[in-house]
N, C-alpha and C positions, 0 to 999 in steps of 0.2 A: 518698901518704897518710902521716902522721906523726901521735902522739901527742903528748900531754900529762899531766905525772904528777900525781895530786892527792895532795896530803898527808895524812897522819894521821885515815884510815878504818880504823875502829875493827873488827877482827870479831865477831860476833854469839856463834860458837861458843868463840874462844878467847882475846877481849880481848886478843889483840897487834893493836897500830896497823899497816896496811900502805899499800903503795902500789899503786894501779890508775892504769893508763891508758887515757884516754879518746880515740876517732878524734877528729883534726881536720882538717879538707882545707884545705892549708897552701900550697894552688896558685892559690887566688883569693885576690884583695882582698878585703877589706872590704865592697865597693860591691858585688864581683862577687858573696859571700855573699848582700847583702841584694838582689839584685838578681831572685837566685834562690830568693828569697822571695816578692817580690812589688816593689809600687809603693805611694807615698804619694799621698792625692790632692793636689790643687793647690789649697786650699783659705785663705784670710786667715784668719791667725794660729793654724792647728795648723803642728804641730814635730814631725817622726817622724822614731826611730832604728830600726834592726833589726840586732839582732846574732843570729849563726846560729852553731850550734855543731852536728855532723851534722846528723842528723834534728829536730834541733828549733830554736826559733827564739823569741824575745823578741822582741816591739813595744814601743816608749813613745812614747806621743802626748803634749803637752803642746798645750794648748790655753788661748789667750789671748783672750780676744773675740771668743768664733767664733760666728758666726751664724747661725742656723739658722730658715728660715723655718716656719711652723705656718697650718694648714688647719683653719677650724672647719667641722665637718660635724653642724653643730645636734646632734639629740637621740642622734645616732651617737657623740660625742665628737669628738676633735680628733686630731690626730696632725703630727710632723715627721722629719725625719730629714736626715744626711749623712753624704753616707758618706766615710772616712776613709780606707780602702787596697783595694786588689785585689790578693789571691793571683794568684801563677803558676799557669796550667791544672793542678792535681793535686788529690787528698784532704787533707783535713785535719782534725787533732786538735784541739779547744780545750779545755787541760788546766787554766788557771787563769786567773781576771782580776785584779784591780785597781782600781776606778772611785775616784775623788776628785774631783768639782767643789767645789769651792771657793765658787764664784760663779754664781747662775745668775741671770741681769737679764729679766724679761720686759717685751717691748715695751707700752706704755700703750693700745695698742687691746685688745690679746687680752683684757683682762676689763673694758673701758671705764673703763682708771683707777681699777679697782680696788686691783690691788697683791695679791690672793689666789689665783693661779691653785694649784689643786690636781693634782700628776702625776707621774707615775714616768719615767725614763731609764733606759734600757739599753742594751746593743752587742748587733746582731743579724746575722746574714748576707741581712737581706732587710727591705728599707725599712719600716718601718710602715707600713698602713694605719690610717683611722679606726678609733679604741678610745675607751672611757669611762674614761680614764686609767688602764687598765691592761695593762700587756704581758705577752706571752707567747710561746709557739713560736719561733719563727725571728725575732722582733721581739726577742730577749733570749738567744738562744742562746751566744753566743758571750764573753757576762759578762750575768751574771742583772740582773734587773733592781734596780731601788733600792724600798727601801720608800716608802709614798707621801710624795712632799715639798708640804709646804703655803706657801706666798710668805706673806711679811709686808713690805710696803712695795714689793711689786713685785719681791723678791729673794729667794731661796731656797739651799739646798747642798744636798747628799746626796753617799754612800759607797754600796760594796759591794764585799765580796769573795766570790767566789764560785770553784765549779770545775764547769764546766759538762759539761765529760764530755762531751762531744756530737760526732761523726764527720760532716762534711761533705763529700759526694761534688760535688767539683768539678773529676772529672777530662774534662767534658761547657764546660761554665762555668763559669770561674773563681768563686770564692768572693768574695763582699765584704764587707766589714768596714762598718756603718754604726751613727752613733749616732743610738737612737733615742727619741723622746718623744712620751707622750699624754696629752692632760689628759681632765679631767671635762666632760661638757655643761656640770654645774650652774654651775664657775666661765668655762667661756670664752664668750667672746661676737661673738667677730669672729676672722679672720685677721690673726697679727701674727709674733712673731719674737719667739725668746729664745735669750741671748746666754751663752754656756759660757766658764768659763775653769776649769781644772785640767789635773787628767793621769791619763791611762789606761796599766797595763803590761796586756800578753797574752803568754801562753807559750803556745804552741801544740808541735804533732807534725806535722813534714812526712812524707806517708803516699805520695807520689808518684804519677806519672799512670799510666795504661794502656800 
């Protein structure tokens, strides 16, 4: 194990600048790091990096026209999901997210060519089920969910940043990363498919297994 020195950390008690060093495990790759993070899934057009530094660890998904199937379940609401990555068998910390879609396309049956579907996205560790466009619990745990976004021509965007603060015991089963979305009864109307394109960061805490 070897360090790394960070620069010009200011102290609190006596405003001289000093230098700290931080562990870094200097025996793996790269690949080995992110490897012992977890896995990407295999999905058309997301792009995932993971850089690990000890216990903790940075995600970036970059998503290009990724598709995502959705289930209208009438007066229940609608719900979709995919998932994005699976943790290595251990606990984990999810300390901050990121969300930016850019682009969200929804397919022309989900509100029969409307172009209005009304609905929130979030990253959750556990697929969504049917909601009336609104997420919660473990549908949004792992980056909060978006405020609600309304389509105008069949197209929408939304952000969040958030810190979800939330402790996921998956030293049983792996942890998974999935993005998720739910529209309203009022605008869906059929089973259809809406299409993501931006980029997600996550900073997590690897809390490791049993």
């Amino acid at each position: 194990m070897t360090s790394t020195t960070v620069e010009n950390v200011v102290s609190r008690t006596t405003g001289i600048k000093k230098k700290f060093a931080l562990p870094v495990d200097s025996t793996l790759s790269q690949a080995a790091n992110a490897a012992a993070v977890g896995s990407f899934a295999n999905v058309d057009g997301l792009v995932g990096d993971c850089t690990r530094f000890g216990n903790y660890a940075t995600l970036n998904f970059t998503l290009t026209n990724v598709v995502m199937n959705c289930t209208d379940a009438g007066a229940s609401g609608s719900s979709g999901s995919v998932q994005l990555f699976t943790f290595v068998q251990q606990a984990i910390a999810s300390i901050g997210c990121r969300q930016n879609y850019s682009s969200i396309v929804e397919g022309g049956a989900l509100t029969s060519s409307a172009g209005d579907a009304v609905y929130q996205v979030g990253l959750g560790s556990v697929a969504v089920t049917a909601k009336d466009g609104s997420l919660g619990g473990t549908d949004q745990d792992l980056g909060g969910k978006t405020s609600t976004i309304t389509d105008s021509g069949g197209v929408g965007s939304g952000s969040k940043v958030s810190a979800p603060a939330s402790v996921l015991d998956g030293t049983d089963t792996p942890v998974g990363i999935f993005l998720n979305w739910s529209g309203t009864a009022a605008t869906i109307d059929a089973n259809g498919t809406m299409t993501f394109t931006g980029t997600i960061t996550l900073l997590v805490a690897l809390l490791g297994d049993d």
